[in-house]
Backbone bond lengths (Angstrom), bond angles and torsions (degrees), N, CA, C in turn:
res aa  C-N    CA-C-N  psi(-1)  N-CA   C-N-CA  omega(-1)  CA-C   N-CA-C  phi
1 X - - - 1.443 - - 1.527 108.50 -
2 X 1.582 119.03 137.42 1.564 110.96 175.96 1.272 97.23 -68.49
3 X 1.490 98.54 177.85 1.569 128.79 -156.76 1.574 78.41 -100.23
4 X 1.495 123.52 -27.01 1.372 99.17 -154.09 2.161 102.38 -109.18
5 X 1.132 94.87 39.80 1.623 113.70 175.81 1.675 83.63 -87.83
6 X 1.554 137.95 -78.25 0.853 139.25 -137.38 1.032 110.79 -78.49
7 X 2.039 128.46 4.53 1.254 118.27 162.23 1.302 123.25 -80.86
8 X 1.722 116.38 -18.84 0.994 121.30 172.59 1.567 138.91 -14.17
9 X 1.603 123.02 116.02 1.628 100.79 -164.06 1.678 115.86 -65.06
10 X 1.068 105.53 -27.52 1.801 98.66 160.76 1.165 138.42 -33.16
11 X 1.374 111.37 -31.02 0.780 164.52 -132.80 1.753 132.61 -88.60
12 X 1.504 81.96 -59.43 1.323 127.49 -174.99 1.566 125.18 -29.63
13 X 0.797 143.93 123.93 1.608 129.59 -176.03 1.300 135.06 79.25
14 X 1.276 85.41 -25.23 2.182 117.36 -175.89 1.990 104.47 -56.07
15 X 0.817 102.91 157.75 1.765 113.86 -175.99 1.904 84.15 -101.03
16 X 1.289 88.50 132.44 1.536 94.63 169.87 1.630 121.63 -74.45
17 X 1.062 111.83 -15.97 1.539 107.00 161.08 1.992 107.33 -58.05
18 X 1.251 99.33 -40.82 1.731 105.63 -173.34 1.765 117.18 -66.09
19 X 1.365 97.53 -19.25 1.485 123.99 -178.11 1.466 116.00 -75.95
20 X 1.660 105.26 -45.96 1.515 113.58 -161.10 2.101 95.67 -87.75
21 X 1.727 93.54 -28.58 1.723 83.80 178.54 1.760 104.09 -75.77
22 X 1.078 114.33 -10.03 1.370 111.78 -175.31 1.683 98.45 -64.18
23 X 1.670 100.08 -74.14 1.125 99.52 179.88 1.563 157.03 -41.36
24 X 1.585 85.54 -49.15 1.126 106.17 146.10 2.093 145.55 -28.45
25 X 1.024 90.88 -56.21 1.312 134.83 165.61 1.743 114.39 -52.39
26 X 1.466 108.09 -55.07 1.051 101.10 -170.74 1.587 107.93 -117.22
27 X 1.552 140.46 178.17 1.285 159.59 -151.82 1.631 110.33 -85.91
28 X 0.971 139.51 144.52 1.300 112.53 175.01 2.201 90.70 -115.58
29 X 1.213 122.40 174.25 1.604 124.71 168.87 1.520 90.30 -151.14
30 X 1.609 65.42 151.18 2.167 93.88 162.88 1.143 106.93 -103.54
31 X 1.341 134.45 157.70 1.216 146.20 169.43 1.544 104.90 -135.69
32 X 1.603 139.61 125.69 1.178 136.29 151.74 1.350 125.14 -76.05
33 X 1.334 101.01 167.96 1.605 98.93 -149.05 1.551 101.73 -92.54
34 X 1.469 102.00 130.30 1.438 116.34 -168.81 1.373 106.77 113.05
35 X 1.588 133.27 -10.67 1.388 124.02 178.01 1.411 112.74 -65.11
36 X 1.440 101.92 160.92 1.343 99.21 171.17 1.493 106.15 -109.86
37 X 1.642 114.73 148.53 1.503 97.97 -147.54 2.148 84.63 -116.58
38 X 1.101 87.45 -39.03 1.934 107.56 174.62 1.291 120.25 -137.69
39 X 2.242 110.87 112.97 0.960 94.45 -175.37 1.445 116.70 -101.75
40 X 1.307 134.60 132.24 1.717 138.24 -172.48 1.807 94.11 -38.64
41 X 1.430 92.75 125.75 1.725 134.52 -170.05 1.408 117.32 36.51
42 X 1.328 101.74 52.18 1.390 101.03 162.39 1.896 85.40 -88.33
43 X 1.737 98.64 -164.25 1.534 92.53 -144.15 2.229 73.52 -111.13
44 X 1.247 74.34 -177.72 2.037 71.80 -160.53 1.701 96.00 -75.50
45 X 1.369 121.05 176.72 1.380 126.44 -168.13 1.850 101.24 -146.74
46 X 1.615 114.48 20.96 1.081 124.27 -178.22 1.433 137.63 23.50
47 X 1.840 87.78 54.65 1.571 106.75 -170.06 1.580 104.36 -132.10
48 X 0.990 124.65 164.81 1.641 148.81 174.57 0.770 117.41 -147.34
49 X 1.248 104.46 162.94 2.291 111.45 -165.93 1.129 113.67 -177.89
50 X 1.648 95.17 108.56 1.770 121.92 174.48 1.826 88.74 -70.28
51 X 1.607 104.93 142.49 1.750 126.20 -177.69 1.858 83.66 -113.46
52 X 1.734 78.68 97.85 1.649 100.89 143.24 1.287 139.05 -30.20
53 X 1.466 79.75 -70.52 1.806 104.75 -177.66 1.755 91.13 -141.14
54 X 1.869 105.19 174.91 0.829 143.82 177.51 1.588 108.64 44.05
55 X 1.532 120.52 -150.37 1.195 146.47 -170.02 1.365 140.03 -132.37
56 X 1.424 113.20 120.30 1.710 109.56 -175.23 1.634 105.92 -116.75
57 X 1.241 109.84 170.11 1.745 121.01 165.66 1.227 106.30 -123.17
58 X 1.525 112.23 143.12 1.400 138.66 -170.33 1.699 90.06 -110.27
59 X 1.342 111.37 152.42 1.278 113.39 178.20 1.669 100.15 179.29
60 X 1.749 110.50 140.48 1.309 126.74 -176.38 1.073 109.26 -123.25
61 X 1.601 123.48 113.57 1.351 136.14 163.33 1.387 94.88 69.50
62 X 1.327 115.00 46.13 1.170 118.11 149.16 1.539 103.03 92.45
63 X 1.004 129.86 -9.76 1.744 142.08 -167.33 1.750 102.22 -104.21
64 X 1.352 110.64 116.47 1.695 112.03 179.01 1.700 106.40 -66.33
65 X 1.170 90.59 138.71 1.963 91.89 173.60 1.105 116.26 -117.96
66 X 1.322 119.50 -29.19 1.555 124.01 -168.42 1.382 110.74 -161.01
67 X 1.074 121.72 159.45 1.929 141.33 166.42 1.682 111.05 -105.01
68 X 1.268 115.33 115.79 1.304 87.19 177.29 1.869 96.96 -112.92
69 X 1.208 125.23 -178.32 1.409 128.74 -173.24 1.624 110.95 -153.78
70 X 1.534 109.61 174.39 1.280 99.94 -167.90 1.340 125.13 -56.89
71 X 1.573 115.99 153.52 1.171 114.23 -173.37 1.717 125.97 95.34
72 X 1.369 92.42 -18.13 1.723 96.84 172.24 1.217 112.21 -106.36
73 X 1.425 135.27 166.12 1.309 162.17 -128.04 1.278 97.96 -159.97
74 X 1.820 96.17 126.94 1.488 109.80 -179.73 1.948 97.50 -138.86
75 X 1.720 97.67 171.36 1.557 90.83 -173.55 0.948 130.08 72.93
76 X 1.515 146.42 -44.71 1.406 158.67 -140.35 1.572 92.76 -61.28
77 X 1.325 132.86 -54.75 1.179 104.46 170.69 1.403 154.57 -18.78
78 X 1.511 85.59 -40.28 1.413 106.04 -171.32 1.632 113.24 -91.02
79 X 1.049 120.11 20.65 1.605 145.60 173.44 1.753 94.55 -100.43
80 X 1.348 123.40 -5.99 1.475 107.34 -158.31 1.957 90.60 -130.55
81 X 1.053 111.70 -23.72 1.408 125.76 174.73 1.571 140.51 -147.46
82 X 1.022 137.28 -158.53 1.270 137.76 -163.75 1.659 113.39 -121.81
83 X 1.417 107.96 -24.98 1.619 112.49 -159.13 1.967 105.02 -45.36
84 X 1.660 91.81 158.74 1.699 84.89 162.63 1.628 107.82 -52.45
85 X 1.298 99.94 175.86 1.645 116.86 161.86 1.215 112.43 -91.57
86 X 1.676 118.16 139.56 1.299 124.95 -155.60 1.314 95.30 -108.79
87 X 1.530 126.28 16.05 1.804 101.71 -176.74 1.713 70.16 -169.33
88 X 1.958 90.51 160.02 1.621 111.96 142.62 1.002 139.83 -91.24
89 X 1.190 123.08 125.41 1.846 118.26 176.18 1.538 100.21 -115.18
90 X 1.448 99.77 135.66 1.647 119.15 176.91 1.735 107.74 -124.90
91 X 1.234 97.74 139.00 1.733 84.57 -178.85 1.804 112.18 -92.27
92 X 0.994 119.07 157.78 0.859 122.89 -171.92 1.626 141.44 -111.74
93 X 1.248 92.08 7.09 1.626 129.02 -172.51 1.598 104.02 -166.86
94 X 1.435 106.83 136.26 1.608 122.62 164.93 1.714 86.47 -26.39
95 X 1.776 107.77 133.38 1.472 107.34 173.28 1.358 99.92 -150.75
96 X 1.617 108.20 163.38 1.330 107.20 163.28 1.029 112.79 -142.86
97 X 1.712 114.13 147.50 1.709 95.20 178.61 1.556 96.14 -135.76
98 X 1.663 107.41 -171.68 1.397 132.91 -173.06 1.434 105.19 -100.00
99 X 1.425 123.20 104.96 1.123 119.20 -166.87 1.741 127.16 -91.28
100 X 0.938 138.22 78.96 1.829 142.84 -159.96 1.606 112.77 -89.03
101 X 1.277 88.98 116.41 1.282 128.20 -164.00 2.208 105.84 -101.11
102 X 1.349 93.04 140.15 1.206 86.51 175.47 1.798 124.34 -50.63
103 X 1.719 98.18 -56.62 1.153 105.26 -172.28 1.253 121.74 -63.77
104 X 1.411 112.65 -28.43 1.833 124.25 -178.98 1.685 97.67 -51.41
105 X 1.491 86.73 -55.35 2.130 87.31 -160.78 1.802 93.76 -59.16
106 X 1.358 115.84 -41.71 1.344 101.64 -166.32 1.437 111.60 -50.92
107 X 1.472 100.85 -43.58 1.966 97.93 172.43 0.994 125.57 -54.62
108 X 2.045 120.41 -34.46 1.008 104.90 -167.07 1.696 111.84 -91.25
109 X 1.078 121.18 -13.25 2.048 126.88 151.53 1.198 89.84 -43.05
110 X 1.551 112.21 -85.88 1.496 112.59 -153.32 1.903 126.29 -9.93
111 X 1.965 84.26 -61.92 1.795 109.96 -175.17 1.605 105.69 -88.38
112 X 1.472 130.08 -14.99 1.310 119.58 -174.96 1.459 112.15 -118.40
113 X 1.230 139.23 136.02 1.598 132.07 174.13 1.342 97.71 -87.37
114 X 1.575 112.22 -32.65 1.874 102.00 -176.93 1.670 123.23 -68.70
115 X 1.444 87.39 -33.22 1.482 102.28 -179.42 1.421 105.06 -59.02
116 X 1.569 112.07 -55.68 1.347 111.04 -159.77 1.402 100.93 -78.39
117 X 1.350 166.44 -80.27 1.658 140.25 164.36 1.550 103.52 -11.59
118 X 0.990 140.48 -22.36 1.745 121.88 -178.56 1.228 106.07 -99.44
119 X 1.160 127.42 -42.72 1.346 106.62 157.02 1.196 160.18 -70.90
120 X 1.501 81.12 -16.80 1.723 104.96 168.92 1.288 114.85 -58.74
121 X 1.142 118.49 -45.35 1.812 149.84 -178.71 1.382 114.65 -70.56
122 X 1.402 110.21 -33.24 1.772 106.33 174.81 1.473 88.25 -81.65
123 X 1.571 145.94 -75.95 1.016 152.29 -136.78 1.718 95.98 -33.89
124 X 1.850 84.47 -69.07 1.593 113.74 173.39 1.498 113.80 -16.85
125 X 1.343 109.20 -69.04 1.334 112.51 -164.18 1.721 103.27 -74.39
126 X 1.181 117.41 -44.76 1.799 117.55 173.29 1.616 99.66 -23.50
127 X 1.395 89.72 -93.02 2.014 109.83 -176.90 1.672 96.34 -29.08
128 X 1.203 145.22 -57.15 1.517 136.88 -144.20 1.719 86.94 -70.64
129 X 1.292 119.42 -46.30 1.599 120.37 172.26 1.108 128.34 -12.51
């Protein structure tokens, strides 16, 4: 695993033992640049995804809103419900991200008490955003 996963702002504060079961745990994907990774209201696919590397654009009804870059977290909502997706994100450079899955995190609560307070707490703080 790079050294430089654990700078990630997700990241942040986390004990790297809590990092590597994260990772571990879950899928990693590539995306090339120009994919479309989420298209606005398709129906949710109960996934989230910390950006490894590189860069995507978020955009609603066709209007860009934001860049996000490594280290940020997109989707996570949709680990918590069903709704369509309210925006597109396209990446924008060869990317890869950390992909979080309902069932993964449920395993990883299940087997970790640290995990599960840390994730509870990132989720937490995402949504208050």
């Amino acid at each position: 695993m790079p050294e430089s996963i654990f700078t990630l702002k997700i990241f942040q504060g986390l004990d790297k033992a809590v990092i590597r079961s994260i990772i571990d745990n879950c899928e990693s994907r590539d995306y090339w640049d120009g994919e479309m990774i989420i298209m606005e209201w398709e129906e949710s696919n109960w996934e989230g995804y910390i950006l490894k590397s590189g860069r995507v654009a978020i955009s609603i009804w066709g209007n860009h809103v934001v860049d996000l870059s490594a280290g940020d977290i997109f989707w996570e909502i949709a680990l918590l419900n069903e709704e369509e997706r309210t925006a597109t994100v396209c990446s924008q450079w060869n990317i890869e991200v950390i992909v979080l899955r309902l069932p993964d995190i449920i395993k990883m609560i299940s087997l970790d008490d640290t995990i599960n307070k840390t994730v509870i707490e990132r989720i937490e703080e995402n949504l208050e955003r």
